[in-house]
N, CA, C and O atoms as a GROMACS GRO file, in nm:
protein
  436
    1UNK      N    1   1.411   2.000   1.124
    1UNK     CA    2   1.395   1.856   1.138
    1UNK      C    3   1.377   1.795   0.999
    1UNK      O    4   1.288   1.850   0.933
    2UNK      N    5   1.455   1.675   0.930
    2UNK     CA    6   1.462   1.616   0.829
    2UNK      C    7   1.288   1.547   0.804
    2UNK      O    8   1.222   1.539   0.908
    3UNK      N    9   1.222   1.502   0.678
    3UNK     CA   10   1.121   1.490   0.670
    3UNK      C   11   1.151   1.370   0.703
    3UNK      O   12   1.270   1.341   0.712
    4UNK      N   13   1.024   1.246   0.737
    4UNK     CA   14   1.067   1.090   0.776
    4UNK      C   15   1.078   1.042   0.657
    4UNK      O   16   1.029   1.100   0.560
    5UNK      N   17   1.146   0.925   0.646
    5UNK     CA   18   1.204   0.832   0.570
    5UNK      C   19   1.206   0.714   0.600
    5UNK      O   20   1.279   0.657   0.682
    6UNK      N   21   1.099   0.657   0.514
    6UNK     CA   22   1.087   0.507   0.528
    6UNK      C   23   1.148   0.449   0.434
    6UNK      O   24   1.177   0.499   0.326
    7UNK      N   25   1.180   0.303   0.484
    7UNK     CA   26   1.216   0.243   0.376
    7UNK      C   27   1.191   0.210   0.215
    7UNK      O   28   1.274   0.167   0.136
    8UNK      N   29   1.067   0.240   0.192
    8UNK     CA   30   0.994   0.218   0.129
    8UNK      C   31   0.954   0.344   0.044
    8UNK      O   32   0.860   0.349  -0.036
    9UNK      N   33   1.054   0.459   0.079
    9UNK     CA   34   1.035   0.595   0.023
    9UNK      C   35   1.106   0.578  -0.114
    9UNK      O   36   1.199   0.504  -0.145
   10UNK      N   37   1.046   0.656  -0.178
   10UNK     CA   38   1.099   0.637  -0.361
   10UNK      C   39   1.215   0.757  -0.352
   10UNK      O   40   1.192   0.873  -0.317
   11UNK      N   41   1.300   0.722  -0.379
   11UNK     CA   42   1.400   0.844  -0.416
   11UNK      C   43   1.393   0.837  -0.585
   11UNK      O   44   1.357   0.726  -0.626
   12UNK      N   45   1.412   0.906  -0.658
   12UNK     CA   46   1.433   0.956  -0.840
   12UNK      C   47   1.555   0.863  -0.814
   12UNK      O   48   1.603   0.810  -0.713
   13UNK      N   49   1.590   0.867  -0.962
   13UNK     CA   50   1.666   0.753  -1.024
   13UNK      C   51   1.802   0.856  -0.985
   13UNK      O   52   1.886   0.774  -0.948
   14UNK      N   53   1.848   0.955  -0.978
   14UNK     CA   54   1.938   1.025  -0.966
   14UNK      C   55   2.002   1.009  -0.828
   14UNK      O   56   2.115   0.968  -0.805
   15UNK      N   57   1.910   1.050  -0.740
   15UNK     CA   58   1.904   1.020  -0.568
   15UNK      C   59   1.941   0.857  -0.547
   15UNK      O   60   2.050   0.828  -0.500
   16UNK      N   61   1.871   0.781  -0.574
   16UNK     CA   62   1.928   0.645  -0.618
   16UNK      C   63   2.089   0.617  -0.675
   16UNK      O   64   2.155   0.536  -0.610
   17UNK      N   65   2.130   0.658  -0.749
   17UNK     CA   66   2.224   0.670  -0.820
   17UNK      C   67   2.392   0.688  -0.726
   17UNK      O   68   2.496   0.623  -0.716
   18UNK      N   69   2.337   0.812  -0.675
   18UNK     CA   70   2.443   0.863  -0.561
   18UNK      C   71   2.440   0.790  -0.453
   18UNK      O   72   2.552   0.748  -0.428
   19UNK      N   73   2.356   0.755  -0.373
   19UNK     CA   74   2.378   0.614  -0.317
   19UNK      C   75   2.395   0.509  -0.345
   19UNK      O   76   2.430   0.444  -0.247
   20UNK      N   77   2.386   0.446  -0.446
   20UNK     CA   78   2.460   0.329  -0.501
   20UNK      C   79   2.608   0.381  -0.501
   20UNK      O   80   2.689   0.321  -0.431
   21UNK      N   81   2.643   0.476  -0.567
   21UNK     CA   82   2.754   0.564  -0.610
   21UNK      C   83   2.834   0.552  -0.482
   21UNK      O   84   2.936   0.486  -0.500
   22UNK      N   85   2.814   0.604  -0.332
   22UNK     CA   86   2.872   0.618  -0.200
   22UNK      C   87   2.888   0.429  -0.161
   22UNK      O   88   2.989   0.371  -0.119
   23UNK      N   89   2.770   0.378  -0.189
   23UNK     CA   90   2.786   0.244  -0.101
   23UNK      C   91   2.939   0.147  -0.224
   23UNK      O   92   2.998   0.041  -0.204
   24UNK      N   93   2.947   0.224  -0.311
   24UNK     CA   94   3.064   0.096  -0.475
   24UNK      C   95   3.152   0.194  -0.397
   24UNK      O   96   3.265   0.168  -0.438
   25UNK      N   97   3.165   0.307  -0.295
   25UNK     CA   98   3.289   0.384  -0.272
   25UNK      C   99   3.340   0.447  -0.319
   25UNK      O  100   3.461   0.445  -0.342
   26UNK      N  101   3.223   0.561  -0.364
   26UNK     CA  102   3.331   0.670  -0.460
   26UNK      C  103   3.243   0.739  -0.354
   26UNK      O  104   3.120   0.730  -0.345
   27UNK      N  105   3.334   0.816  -0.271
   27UNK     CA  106   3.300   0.852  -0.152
   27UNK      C  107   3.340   1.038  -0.186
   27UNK      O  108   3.325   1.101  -0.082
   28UNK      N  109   3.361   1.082  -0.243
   28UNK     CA  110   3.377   1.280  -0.250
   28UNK      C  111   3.274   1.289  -0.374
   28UNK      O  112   3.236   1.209  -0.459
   29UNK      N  113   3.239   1.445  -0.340
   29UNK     CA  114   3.184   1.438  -0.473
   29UNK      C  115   3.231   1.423  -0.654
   29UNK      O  116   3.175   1.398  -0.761
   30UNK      N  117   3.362   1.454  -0.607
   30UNK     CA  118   3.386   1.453  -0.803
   30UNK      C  119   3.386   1.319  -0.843
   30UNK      O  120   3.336   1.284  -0.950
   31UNK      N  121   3.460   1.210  -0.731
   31UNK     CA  122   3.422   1.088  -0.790
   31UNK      C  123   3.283   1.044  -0.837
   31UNK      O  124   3.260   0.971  -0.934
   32UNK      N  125   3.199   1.094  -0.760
   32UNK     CA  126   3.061   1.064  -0.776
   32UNK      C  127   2.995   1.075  -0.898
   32UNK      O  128   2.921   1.003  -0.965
   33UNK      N  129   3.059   1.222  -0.914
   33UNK     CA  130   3.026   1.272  -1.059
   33UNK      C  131   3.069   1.210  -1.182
   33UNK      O  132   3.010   1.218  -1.290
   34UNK      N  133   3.188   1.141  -1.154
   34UNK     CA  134   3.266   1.089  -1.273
   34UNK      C  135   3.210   0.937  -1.254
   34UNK      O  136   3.203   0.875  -1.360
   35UNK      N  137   3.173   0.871  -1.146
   35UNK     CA  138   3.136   0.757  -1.158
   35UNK      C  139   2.997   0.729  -1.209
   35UNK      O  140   2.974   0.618  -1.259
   36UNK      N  141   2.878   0.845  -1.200
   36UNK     CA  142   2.750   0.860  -1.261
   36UNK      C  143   2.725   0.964  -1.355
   36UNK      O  144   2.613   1.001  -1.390
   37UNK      N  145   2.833   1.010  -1.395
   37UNK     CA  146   2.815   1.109  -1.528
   37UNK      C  147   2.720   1.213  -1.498
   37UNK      O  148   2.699   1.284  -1.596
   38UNK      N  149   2.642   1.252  -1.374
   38UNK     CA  150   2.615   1.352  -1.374
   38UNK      C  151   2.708   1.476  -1.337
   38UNK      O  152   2.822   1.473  -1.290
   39UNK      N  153   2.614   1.608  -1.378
   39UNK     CA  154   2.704   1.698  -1.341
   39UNK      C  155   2.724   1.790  -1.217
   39UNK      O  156   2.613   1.797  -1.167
   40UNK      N  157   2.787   1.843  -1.164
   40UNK     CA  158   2.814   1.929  -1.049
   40UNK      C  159   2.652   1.974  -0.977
   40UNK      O  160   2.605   1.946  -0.866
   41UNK      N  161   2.616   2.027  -1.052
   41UNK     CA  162   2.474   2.129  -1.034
   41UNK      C  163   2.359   2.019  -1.026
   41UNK      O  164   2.250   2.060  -0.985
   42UNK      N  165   2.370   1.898  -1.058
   42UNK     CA  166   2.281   1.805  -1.026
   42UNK      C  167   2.318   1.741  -0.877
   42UNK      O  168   2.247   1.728  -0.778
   43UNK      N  169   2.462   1.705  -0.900
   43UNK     CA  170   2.528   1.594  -0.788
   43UNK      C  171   2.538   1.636  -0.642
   43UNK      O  172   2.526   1.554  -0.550
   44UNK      N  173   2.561   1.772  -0.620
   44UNK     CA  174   2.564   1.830  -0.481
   44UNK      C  175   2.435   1.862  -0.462
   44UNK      O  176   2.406   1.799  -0.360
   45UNK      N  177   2.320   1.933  -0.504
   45UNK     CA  178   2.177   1.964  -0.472
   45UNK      C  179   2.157   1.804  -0.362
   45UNK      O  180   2.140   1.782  -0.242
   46UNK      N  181   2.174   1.718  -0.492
   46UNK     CA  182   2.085   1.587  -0.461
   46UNK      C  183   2.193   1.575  -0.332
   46UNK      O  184   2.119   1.583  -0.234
   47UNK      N  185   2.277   1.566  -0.302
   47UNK     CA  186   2.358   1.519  -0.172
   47UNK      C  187   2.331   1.613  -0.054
   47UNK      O  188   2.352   1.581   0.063
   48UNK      N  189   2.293   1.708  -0.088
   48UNK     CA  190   2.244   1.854   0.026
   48UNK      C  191   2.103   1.807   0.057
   48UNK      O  192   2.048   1.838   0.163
   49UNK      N  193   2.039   1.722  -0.045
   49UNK     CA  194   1.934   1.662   0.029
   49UNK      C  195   1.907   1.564   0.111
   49UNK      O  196   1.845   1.550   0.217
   50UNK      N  197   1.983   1.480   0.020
   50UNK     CA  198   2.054   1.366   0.082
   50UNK      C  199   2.073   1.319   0.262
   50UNK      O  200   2.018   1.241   0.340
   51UNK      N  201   2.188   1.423   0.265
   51UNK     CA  202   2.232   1.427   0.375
   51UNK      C  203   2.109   1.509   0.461
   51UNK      O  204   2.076   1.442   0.559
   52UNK      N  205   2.045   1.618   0.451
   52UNK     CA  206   1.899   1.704   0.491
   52UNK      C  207   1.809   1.540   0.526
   52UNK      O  208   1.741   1.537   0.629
   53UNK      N  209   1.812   1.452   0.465
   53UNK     CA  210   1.693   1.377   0.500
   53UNK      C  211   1.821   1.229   0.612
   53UNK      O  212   1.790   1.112   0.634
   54UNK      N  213   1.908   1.276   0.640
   54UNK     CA  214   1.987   1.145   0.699
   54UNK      C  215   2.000   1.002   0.638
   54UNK      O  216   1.983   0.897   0.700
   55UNK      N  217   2.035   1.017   0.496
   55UNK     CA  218   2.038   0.880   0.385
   55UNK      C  219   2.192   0.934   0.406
   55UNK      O  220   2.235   0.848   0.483
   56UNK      N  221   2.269   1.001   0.388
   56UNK     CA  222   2.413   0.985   0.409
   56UNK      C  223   2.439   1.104   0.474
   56UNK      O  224   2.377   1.209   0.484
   57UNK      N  225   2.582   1.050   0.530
   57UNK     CA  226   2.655   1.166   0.624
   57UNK      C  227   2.787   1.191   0.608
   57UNK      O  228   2.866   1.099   0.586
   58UNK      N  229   2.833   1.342   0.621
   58UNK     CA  230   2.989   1.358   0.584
   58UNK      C  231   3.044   1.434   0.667
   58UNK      O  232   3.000   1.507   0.755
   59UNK      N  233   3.164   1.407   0.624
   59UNK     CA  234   3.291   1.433   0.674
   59UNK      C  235   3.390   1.520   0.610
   59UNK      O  236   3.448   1.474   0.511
   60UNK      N  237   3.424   1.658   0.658
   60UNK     CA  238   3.567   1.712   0.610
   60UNK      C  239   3.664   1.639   0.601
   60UNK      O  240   3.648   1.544   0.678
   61UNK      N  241   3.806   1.628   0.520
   61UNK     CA  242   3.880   1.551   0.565
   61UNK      C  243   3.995   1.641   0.611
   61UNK      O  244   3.987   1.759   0.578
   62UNK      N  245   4.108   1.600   0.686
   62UNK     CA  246   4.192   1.706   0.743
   62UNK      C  247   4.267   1.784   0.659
   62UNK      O  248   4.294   1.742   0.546
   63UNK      N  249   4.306   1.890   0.696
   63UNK     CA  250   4.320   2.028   0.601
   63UNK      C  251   4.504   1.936   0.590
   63UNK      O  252   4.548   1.947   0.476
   64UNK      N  253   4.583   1.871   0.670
   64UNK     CA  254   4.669   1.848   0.634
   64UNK      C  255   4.714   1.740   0.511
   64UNK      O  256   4.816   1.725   0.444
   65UNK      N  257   4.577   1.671   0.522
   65UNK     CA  258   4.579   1.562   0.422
   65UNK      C  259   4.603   1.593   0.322
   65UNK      O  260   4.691   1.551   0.247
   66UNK      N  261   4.473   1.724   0.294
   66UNK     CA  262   4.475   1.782   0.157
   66UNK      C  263   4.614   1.875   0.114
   66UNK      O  264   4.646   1.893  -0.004
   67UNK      N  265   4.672   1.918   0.207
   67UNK     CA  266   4.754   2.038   0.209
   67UNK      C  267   4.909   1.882   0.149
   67UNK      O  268   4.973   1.891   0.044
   68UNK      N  269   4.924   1.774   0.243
   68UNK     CA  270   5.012   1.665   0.123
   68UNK      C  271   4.988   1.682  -0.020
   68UNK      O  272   5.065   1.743  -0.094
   69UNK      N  273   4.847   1.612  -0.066
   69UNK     CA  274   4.826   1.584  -0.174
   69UNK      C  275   4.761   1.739  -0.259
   69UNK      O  276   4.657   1.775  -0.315
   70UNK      N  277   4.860   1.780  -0.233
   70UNK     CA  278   4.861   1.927  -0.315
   70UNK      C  279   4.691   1.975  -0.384
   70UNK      O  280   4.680   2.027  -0.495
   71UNK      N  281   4.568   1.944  -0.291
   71UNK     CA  282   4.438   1.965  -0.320
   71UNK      C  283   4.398   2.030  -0.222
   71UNK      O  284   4.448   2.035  -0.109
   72UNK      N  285   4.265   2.106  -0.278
   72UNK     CA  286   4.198   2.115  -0.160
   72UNK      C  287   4.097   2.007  -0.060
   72UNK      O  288   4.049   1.905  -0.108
   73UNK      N  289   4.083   2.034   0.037
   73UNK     CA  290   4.048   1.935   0.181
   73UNK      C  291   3.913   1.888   0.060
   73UNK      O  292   3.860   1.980  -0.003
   74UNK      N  293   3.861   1.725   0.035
   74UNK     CA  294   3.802   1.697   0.017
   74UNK      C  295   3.670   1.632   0.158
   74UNK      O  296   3.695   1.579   0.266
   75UNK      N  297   3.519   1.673   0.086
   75UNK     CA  298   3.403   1.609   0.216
   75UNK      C  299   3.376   1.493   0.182
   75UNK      O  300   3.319   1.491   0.073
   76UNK      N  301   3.397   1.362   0.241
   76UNK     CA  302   3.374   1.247   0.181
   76UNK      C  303   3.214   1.189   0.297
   76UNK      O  304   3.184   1.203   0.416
   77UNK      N  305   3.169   1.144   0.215
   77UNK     CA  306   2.977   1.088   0.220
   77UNK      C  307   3.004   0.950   0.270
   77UNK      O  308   3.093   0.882   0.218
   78UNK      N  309   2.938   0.909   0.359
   78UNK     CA  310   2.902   0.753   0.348
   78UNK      C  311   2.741   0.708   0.367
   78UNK      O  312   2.653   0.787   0.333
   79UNK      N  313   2.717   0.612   0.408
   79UNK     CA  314   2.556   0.599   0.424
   79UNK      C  315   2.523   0.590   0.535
   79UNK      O  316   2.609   0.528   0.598
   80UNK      N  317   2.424   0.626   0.608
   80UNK     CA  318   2.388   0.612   0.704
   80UNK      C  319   2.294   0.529   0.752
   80UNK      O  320   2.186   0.567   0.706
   81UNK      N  321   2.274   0.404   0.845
   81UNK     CA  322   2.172   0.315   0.810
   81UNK      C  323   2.083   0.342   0.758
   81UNK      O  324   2.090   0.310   0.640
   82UNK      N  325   1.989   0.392   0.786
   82UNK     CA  326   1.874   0.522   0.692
   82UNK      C  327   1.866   0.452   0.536
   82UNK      O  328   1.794   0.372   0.475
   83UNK      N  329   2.004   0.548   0.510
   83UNK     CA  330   2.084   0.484   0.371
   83UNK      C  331   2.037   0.429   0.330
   83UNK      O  332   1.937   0.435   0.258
   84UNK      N  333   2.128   0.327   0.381
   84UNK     CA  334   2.086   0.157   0.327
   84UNK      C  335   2.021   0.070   0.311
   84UNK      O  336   2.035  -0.024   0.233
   85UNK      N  337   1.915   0.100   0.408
   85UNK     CA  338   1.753   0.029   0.373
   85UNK      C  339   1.682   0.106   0.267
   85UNK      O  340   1.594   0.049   0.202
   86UNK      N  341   1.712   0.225   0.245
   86UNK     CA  342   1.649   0.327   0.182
   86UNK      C  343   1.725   0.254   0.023
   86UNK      O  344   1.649   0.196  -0.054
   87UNK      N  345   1.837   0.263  -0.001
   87UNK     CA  346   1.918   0.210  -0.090
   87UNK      C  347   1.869   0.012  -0.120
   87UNK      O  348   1.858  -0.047  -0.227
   88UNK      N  349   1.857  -0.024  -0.022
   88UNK     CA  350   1.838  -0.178  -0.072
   88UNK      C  351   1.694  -0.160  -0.138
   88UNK      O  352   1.659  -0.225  -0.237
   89UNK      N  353   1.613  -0.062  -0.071
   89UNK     CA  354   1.467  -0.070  -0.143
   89UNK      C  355   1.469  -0.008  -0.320
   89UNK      O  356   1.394  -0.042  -0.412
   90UNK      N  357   1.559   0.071  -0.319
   90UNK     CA  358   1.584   0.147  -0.442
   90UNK      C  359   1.645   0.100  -0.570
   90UNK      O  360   1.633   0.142  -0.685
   91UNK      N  361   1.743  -0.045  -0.495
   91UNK     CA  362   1.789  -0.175  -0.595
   91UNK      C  363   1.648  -0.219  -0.624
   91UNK      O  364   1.633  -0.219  -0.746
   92UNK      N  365   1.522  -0.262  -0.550
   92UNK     CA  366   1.449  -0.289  -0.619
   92UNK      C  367   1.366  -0.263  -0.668
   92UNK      O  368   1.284  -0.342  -0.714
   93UNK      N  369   1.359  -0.088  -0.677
   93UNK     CA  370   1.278  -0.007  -0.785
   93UNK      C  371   1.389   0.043  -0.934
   93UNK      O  372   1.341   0.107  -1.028
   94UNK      N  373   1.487   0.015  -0.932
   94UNK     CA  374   1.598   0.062  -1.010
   94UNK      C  375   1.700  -0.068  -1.006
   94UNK      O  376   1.815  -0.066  -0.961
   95UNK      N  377   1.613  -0.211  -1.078
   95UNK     CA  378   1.734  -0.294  -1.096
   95UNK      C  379   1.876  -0.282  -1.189
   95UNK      O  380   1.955  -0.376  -1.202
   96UNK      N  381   1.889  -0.187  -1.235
   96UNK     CA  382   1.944  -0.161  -1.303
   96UNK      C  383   2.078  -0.059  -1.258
   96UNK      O  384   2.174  -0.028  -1.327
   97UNK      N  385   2.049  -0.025  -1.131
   97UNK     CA  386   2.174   0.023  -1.042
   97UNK      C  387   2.295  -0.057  -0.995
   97UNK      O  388   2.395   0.005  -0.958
   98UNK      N  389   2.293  -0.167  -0.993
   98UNK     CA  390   2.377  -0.236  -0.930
   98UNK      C  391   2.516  -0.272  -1.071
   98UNK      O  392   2.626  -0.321  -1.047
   99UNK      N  393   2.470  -0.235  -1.194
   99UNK     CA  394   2.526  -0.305  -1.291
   99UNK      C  395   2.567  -0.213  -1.372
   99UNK      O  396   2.638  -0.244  -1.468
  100UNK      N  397   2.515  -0.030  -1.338
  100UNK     CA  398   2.601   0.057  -1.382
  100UNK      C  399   2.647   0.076  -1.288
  100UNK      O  400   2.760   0.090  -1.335
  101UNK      N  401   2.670   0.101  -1.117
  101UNK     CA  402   2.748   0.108  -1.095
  101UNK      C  403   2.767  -0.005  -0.954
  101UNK      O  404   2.698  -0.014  -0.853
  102UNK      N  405   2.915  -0.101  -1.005
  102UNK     CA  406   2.873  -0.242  -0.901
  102UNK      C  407   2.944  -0.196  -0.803
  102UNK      O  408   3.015  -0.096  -0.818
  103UNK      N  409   2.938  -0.246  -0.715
  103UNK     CA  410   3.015  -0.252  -0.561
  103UNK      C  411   3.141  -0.325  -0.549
  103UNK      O  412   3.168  -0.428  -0.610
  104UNK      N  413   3.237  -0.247  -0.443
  104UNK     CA  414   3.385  -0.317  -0.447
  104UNK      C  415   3.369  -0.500  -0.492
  104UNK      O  416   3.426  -0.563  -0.581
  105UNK      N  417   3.255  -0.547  -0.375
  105UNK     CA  418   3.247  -0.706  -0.409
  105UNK      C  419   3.208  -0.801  -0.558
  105UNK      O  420   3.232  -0.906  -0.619
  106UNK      N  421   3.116  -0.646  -0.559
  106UNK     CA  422   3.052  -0.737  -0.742
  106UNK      C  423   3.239  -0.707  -0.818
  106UNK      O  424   3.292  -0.804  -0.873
  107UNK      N  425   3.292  -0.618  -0.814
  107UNK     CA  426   3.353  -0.556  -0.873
  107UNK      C  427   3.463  -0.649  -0.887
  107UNK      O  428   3.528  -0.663  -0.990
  108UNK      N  429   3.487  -0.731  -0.744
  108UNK     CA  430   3.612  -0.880  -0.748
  108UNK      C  431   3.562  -1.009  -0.845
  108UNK      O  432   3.628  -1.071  -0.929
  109UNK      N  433   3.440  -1.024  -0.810
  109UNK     CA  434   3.409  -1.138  -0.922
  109UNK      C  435   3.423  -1.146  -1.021
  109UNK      O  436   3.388  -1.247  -1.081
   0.00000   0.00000   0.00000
């Protein structure tokens, strides 16, 4: 059973990061990595927790998709309400997330 999670739970600036990271839509992990400059051995731990506490949830994608685009099958993350309250509270312990990495909408303006 995942530990509870309130809104009001502090995630590290890293944990923070990757959810900002999933909600701007860099939804697999390498994007993630390349969109927050961390590295492999940081970026999946924190998402194995991630997902362990129900802040995001994933998905295989179909082996034929990958088998087109000459890759292997990528797991793509999204948030899970959880998430996102967890994430709106984390914009306001970490104002500074939204502006390294903005969201499709900030991203049109």
């Amino acid at each position: 059973m995942p530990p509870s999670r309130t809104p009001d739970t502090k995630l590290s600036h890293t944990a923070a990061m990757i959810l900002q990271a999933v909600d701007a839509g860099f939804i697999y992990g390498f994007s993630i990595m390349e969109m927050t400059g961390l590295p492999s051995g940081t970026v999946y731990p924190a998402m194995r927790r991630l997902e362990r506490d129900e802040l995001i949830a994933s998905q295989w994608e179909r082996q034929s998709i990958a088998d087109a685009a000459l890759r292997p099958p990528r797991k793509y993350y999204k948030l899970t309400a959880a998430g996102r309250v967890t994430l709106e509270s984390s914009r306001k312990r970490y104002p500074l997330l939204e502006r390294l990495i903005p969201t499709e909408e900030a991203r049109q303006t």
